[in-house]
C-alpha positions, -999 to +999 in steps of 0.1 A: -839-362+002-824-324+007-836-299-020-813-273-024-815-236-035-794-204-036-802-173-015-794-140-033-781-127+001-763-152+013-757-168-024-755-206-008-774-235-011-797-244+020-817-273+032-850-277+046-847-271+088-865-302+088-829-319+075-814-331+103-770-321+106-747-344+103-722-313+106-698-310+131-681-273+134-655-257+157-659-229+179-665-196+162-631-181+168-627-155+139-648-133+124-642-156+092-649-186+110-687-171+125-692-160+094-689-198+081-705-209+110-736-188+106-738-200+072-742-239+080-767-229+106-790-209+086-788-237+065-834-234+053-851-226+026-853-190+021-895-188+012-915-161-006-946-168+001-937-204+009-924-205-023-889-214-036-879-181-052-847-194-073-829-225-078-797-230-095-781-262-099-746-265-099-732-291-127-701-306-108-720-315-078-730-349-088-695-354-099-676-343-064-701-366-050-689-397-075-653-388-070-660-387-026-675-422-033-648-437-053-613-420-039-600-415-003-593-375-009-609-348-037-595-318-040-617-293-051-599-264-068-616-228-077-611-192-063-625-177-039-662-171-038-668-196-062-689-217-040-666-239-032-674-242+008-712-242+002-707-271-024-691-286+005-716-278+032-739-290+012-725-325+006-716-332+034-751-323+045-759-356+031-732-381+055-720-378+088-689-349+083-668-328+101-661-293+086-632-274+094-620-240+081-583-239+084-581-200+082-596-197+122-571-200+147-592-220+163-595-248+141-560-248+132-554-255+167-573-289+170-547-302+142-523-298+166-516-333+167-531-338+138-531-378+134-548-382+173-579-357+160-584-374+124-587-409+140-613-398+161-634-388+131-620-420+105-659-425+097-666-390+086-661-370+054-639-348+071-637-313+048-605-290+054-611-256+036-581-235+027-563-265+033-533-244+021-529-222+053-512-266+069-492-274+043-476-298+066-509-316+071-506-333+036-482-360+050-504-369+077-531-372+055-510-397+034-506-416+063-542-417+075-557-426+042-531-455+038-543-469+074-579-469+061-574-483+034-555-514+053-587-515+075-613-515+041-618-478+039-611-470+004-630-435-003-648-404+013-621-394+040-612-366+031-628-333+007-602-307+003-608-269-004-585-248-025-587-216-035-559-219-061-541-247-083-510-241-063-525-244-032-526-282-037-506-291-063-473-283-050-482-296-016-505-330-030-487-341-061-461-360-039-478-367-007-508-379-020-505-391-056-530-418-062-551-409-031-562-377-044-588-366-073-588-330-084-621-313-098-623-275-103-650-257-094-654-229-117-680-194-114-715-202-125-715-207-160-736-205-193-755-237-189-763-233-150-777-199-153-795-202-183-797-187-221-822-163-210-799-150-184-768-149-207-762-111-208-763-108-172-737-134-168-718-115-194-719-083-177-715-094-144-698-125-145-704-156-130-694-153-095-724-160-070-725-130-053-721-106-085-745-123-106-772-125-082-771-091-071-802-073-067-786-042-089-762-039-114-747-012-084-749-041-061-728-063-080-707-036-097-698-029-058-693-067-048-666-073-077-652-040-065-643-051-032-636-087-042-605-073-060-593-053-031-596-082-010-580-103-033-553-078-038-545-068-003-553-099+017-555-131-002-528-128-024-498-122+002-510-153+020-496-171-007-465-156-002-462-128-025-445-096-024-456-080-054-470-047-041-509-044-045-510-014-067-486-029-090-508-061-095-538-040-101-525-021-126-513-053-139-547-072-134-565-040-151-543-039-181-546-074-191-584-064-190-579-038-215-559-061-234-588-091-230-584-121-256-555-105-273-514-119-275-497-113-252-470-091-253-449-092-228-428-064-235-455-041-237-468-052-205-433-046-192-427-009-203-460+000-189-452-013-155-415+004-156-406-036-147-383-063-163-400-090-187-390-120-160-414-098-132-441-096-159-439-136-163-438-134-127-470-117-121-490-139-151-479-172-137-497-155-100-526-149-117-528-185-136-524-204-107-552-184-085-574-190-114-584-152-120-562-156-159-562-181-184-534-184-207-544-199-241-516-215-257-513-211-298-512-239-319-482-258-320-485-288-342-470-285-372-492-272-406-462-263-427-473-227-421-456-197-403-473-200-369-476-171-340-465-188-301-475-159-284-504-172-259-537-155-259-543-141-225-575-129-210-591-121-170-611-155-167-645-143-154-656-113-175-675-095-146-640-091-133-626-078-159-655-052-163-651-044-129-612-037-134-619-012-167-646+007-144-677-009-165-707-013-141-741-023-167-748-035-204-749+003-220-716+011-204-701-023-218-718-018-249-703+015-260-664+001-247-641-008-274-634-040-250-669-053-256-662-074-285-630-091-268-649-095-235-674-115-258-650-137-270-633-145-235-667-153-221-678-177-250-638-193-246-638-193-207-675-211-212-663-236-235-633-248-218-654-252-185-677-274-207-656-292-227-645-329-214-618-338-192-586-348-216-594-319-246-564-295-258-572-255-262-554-235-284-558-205-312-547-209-347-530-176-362-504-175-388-479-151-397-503-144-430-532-134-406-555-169-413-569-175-376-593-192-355-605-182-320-607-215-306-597-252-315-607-281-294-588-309-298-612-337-279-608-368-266-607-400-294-591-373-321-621-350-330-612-311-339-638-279-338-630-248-349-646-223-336-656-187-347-666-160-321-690-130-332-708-107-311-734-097-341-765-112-342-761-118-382-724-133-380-703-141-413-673-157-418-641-144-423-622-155-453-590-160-431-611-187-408-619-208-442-583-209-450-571-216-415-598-242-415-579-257-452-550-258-436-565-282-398-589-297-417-612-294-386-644-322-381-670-299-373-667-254-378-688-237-357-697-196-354-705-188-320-728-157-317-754-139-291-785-152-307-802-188-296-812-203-332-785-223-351-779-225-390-759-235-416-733-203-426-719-223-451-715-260-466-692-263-439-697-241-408-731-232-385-739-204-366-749-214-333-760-197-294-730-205-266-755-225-246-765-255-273-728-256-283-720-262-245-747-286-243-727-300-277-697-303-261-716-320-228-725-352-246-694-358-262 
């Protein structure tokens, strides 16, 4: 059985040399495709004195692997640099596969006629990443998957890569509805990196790369260039034409902004653009997964209630990176600290949270709020409190937001690791035990 670990350097898993490939990979055509290439074969334990120096476990692996066993195709949604190829690699490590990366040329080309080359490889896992760049490839894979399944073959054909919910969506949803399970893949999180580790993840965010840097410098530098790339290359692929230095100034304002309203008019007159372009620009950024929008509550409570959508920049290294913030002291001192605490702890909690629960905020016009409310599968409702202070109290407008839900369980989310009662009602308690809460529901 493969053991796996992540090398700082290369931030993927690898597997002992002594594993023996089941991987079958194209030509090295483009500098992207060598660089994937390289990265299956190095695939060995990286030793420091023929010892394992870090392992980190990702929490969706054991569920891809459930979902490959049990549907014909899984889509596996995340942006880039998420680890969503070495998840792949690393599965399909463990059955015969075929990897192709449909950004080289070269691999592009063997899908040429696409339906000859997949039935020569109708007993692999056969993993397309940026399955995006052949949108026409979805129909074909409709049709292979129904032929398998007329021969017996009812799961692991196919493992598709996305680097945004768009990507597959549009293109799946009628091609391969009821073939298809989606998972997302999200940056490391609270409960893979560790409490111990939380500020880090915090100040860097939980892409690979950044938050296994060997410097704050290093990492500061990483996210740097990861939003120039995503700005000036990725982005147009998807057919955009929103200039780049628009969308940064965009992307950076939103960061200033982190875990506030939205105010799209505000947006609007800072950009010197219409509102429609600055709903244009948000709906980009949702569906490549780099913004959440957090929808208010809507049910009725016979109170005034704001609709405005909470908005923040997903993965808080990002946004730190955007406003120019490169370490903890810098962060620290920024009057975006305490928002960027609160977008972490709700970013966390959504990743954690089961499939099927409803996110929102609760604000009225009167100023009664809650940060977070999780409506959870079979009815259950937390309200949830964020703090950055290690000695967190609670507001009086969260008691009578909290009269007027009538929540089942009130929690204060805060730094620290210990949890205890605030009130009758309502406990303090660390990010990572309510994630592990919110794990076994």
């Amino acid at each position: 059985m493969c053991r796996f670990t992540w090398d700082p350097l290369k931030t993927s898993y690898h597997v002992p040399r002594t594993a023996p490939s089941r991987f079958q990979i194209g030509s090295a055509r483009s500098e992207n495709e060598r660089d994937k290439a390289r990265e299956i074969s190095k695939l060995a334990i990286t030793p420091l004195d023929g010892m394992i120096t870090r392992m980190i476990n990702r929490r969706i692996h054991s569920q891809i692997v459930e979902a490959i066993n049990h549907n014909p195709a899984v889509g596996l949604l995340g942006p880039r640099q998420a680890g969503k190829t070495t998840l792949a690699l690393a599965i399909g490590e463990t059955r015969p596969s075929l990897y192709l990366d449909l950004e080289s040329p070269g691999d592009r080309a063997k899908l040429s006629d696409p339906e000859r080359y997949l039935a020569g490889h109708e007993n692999e896992l056969v993993i397309l990443d940026e399955v995006h760049r052949v949108p026409e490839i979805f129909q074909i894979l409709r049709g292979v998957i129904d032929r398998g399944r007329r021969r017996g073959k009812t799961s692991g054909q196919f493992l598709l890569l996305g680097s945004a919910s768009v990507d597959l969506l549009k293109q799946s949803g009628e091609s391969l509805a009821g073939r298809i399970s989606y998972l997302e893949l999200a940056p490391f999180d609270a409960l893979e990196v560790g409490s111990d580790k939380m500020e880090q993840l915090w100040v860097r965010g939980g892409f690979p790369s950044s938050f296994l840097a060997t410097s704050d410098r290093l990492s500061l530098t990483w996210r740097e260039d990861f939003i120039r790339t995503y700005l000036e290359r990725d982005i147009p692929q998807f057919g955009s034409r929103i200039p780049a230095e628009t969308l940064r100034r965009f992307w950076t304002m939103l960061a200033h902004n982190q875990s506030t309203m939205l105010n799209a008019a505000k947006l609007a007159q800072g950009l010197g653009v219409e509102g429609k372009s600055v709903a244009r620009y948000l709906d980009l950024l949702v569906d490549l997964m780099l913004i959440r929008r957090l929808p208010a509550w809507h049910r009725n409570a016979g109170k005034r209630l704001v609709k405005a959508p909470k908005v923040y920049v997903r993965d808080s290294g990002i946004a730190h990176a955007l406003l120019g913030i490169g370490n903890q002291e810098q962060l620290l001192g920024h009057p975006v600290a305490g928002p960027s605490w609160e977008s972490l702890v709700t970013e966390t909690l959504l990743v954690l949270a089961p499939r099927g629960t409803e996110a929102s905020f609760y604000r009225t016009g009167a100023g009664a709020e809650i940060d977070l409310v999780l409506a959870l599968p079979g009815g259950k409702l937390w309200a949830i409190e964020i703090k950055r202070s290690s000695a967190p109290k609670v507001e009086h407008g969260f008691h009578i937001a909290c009269d007027d839900l009538k929540p089942d369980q009130r929690f204060v989310v805060y730094p620290g690791n210990d949890r205890f009662p605030l009130d009758a009602h309502t406990d303090a308690i660390g990010l990572s035990a309510l994630g592990q809460m919110l794990q076994t529901v």
